[in-house]
Backbone as JSON, one array per atom type, in Angstrom:
{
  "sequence": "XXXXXXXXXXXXXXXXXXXXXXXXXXXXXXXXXXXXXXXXXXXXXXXXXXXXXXXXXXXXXXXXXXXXXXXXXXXXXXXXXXXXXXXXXXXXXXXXXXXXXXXXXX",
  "N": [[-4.04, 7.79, -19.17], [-0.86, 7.19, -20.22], [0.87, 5.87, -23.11], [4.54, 3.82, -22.51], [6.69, 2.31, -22.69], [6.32, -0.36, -25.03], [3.22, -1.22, -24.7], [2.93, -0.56, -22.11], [1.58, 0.89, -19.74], [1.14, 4.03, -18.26], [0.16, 6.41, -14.97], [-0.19, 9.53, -13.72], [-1.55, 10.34, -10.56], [-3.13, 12.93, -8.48], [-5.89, 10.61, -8.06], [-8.54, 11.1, -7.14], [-11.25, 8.58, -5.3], [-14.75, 7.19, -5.25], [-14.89, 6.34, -2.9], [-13.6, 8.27, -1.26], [-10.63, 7.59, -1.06], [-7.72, 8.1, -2.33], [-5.31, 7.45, -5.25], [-2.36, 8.05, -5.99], [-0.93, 6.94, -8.21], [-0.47, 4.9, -11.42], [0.64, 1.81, -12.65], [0.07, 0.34, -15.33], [1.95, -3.14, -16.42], [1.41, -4.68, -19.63], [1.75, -7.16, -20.9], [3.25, -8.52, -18.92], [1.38, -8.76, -17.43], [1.15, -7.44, -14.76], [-0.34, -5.07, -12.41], [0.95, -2.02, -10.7], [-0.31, 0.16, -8.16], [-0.58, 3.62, -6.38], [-1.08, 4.13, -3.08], [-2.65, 7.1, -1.85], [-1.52, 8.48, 1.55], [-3.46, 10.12, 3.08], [-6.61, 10.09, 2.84], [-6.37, 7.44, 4.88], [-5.89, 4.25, 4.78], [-6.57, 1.42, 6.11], [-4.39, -1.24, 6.52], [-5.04, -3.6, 8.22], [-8.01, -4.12, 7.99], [-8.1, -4.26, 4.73], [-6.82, -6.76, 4.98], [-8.34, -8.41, 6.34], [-10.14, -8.53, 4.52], [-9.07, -9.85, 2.31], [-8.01, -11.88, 3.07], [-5.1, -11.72, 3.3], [-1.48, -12.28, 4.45], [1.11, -10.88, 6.8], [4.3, -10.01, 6.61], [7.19, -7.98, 7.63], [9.09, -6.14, 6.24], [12.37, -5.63, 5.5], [14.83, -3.28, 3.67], [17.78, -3.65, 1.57], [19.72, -2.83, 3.54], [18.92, -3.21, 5.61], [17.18, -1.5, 6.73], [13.76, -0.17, 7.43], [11.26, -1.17, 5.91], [8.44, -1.16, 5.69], [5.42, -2.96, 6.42], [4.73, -6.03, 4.74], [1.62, -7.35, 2.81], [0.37, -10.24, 2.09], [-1.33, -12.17, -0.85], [-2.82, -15.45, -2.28], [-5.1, -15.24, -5.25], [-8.09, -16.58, -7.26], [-5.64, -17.15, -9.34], [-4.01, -15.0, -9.04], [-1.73, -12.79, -7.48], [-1.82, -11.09, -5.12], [-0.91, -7.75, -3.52], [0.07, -5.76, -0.94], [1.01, -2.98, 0.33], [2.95, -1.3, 3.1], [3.1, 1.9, 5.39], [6.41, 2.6, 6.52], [7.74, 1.93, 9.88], [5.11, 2.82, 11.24], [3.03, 1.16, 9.92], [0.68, 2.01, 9.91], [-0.76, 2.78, 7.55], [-1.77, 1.94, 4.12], [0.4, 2.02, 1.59], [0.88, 0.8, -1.16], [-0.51, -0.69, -3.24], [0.16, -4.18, -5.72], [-0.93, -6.06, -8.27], [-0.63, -9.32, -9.87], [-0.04, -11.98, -12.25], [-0.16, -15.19, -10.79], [1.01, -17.43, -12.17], [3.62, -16.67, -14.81], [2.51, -15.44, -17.91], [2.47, -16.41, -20.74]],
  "CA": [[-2.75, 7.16, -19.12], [0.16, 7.7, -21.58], [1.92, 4.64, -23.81], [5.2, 4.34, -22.17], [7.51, 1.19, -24.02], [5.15, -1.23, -25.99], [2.23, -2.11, -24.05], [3.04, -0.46, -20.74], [0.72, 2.47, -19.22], [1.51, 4.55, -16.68], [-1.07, 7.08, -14.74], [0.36, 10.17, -12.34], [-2.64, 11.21, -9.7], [-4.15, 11.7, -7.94], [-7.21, 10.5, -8.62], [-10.23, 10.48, -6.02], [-12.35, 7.15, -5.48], [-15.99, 7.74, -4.51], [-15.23, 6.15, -1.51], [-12.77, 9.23, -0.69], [-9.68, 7.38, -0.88], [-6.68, 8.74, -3.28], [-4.82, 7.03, -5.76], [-1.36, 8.29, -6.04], [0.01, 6.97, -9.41], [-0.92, 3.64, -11.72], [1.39, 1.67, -13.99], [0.21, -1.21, -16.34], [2.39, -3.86, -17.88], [-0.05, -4.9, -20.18], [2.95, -8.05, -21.39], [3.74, -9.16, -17.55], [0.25, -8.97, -16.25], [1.3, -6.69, -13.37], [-0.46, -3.53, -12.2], [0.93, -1.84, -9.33], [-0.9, 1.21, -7.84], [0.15, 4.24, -5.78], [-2.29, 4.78, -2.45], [-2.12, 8.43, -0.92], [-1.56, 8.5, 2.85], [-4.44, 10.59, 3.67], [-7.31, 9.32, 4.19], [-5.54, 6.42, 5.48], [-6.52, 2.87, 4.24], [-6.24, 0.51, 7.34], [-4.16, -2.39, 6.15], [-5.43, -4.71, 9.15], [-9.07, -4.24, 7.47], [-8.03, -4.97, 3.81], [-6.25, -7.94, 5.08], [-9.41, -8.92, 6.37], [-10.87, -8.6, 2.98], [-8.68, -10.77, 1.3], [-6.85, -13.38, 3.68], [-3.55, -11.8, 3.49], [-1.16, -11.94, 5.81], [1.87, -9.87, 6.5], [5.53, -9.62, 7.29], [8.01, -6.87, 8.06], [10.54, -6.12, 5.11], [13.46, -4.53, 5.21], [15.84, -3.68, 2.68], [19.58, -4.91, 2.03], [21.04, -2.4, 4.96], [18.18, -3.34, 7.64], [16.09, -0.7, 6.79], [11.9, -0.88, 7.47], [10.07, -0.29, 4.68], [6.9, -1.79, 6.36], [4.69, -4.43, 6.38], [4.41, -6.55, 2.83], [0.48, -7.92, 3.11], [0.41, -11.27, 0.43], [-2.44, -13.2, -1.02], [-3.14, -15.59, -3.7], [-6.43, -15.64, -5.29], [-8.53, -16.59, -8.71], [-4.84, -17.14, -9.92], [-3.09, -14.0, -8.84], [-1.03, -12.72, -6.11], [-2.04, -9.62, -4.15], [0.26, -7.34, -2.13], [-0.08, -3.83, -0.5], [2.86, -2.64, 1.36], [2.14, -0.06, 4.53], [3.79, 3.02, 5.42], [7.55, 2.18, 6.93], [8.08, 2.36, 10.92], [3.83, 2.99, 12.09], [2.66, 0.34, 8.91], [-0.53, 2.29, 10.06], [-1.8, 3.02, 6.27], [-1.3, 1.35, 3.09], [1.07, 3.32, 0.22], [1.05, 0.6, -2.33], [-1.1, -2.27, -4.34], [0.65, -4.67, -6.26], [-1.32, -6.97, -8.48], [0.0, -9.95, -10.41], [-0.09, -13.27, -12.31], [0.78, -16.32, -10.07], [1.86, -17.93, -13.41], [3.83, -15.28, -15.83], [1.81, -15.25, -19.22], [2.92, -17.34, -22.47]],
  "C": [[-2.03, 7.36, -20.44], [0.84, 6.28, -21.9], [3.28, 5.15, -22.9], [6.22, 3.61, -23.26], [6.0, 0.61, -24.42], [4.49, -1.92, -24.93], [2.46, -2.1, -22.31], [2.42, 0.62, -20.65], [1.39, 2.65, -17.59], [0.3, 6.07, -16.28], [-0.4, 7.96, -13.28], [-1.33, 10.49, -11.86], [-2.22, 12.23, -9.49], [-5.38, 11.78, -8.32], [-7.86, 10.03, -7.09], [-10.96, 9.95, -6.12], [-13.36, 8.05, -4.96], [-16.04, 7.64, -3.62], [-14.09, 7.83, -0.37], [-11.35, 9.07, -0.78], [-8.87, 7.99, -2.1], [-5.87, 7.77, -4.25], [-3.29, 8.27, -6.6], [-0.85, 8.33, -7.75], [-0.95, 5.23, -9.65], [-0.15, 3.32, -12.87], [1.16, -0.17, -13.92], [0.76, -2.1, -17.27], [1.85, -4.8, -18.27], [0.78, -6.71, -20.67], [3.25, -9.2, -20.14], [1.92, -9.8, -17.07], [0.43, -7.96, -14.96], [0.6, -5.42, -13.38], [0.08, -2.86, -11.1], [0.41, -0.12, -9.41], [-0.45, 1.69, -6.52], [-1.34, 4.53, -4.59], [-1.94, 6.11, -1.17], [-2.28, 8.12, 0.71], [-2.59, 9.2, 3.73], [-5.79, 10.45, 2.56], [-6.48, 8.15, 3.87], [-6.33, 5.34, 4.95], [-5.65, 2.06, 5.19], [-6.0, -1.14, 6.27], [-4.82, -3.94, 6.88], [-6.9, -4.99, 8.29], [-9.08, -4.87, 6.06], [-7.75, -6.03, 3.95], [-7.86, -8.78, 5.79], [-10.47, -9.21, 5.07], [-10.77, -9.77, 2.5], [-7.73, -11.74, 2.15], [-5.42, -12.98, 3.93], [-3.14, -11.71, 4.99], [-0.06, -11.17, 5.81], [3.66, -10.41, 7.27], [6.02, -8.13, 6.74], [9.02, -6.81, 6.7], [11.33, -5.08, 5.41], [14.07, -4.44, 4.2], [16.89, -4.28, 2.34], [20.08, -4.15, 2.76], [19.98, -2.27, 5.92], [17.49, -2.45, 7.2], [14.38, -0.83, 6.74], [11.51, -0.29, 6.55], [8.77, -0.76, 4.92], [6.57, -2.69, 6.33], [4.61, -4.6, 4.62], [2.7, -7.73, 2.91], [0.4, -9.01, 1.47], [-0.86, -12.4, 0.26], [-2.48, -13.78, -2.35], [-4.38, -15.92, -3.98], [-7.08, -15.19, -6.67], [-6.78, -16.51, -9.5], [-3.83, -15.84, -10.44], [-3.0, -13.79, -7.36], [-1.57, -11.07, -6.56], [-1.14, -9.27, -3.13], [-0.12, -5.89, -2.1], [1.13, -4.18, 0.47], [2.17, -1.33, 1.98], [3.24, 0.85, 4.64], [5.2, 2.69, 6.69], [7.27, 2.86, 8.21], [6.3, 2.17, 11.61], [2.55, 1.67, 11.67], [1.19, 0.63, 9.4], [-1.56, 2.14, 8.34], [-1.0, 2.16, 4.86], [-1.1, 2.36, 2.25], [0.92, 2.49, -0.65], [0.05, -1.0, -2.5], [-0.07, -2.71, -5.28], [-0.01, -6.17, -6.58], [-0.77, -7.85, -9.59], [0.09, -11.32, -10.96], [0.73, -14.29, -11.32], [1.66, -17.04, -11.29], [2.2, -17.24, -14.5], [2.76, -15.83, -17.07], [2.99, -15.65, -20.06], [3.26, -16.56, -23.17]]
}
């Protein structure tokens, strides 16, 4: 990963897990607490199953002109919020992680 402003990383893929899956992209603000991570569309990561993982549950988002950008899967837990967002229109596979303090940092 490369410094980007003070105390933010960012990470282009992809990078291959052992389990096979892909990682797209990764950017840490090290200040916020937030990581969000990029997950490639093939092999597919079944959102219904992660959500079994972790409790989340899901709605539909659109943007501000109606548009689907997919399912938004949300959980809070050990004092952060979890979200993956699914692929717009089939919300068959998950494209994105988004992890995060429930309470910003001091």
């Amino acid at each position: 990963m490369k410094p980007l402003q003070a105390r933010q990383f960012s990470g282009d893929g992809p990078v291959k897990l052992s389990d096979g899956n892909v990682l797209s992209f990764a950017w840490i603000a090290e200040l916020s607490g937030q990581v969000d991570i990029g997950v490639a569309g093939e092999p597919c990561v079944s959102p219904e199953q992660a959500a079994g993982w972790i409790g989340a549950q899901a709605a539909i988002t659109q943007d501000a002109h109606g548009q689907d950008r997919g399912k938004t899967y949300r959980t809070q837990r050990a004092g952060n919020w979890i979200e993956f967002t699914t692929t717009p229109a089939t919300y068959r596979c998950i494209d994105s992680i988004n992890l995060y303090p429930a309470k910003p940092p001091k």
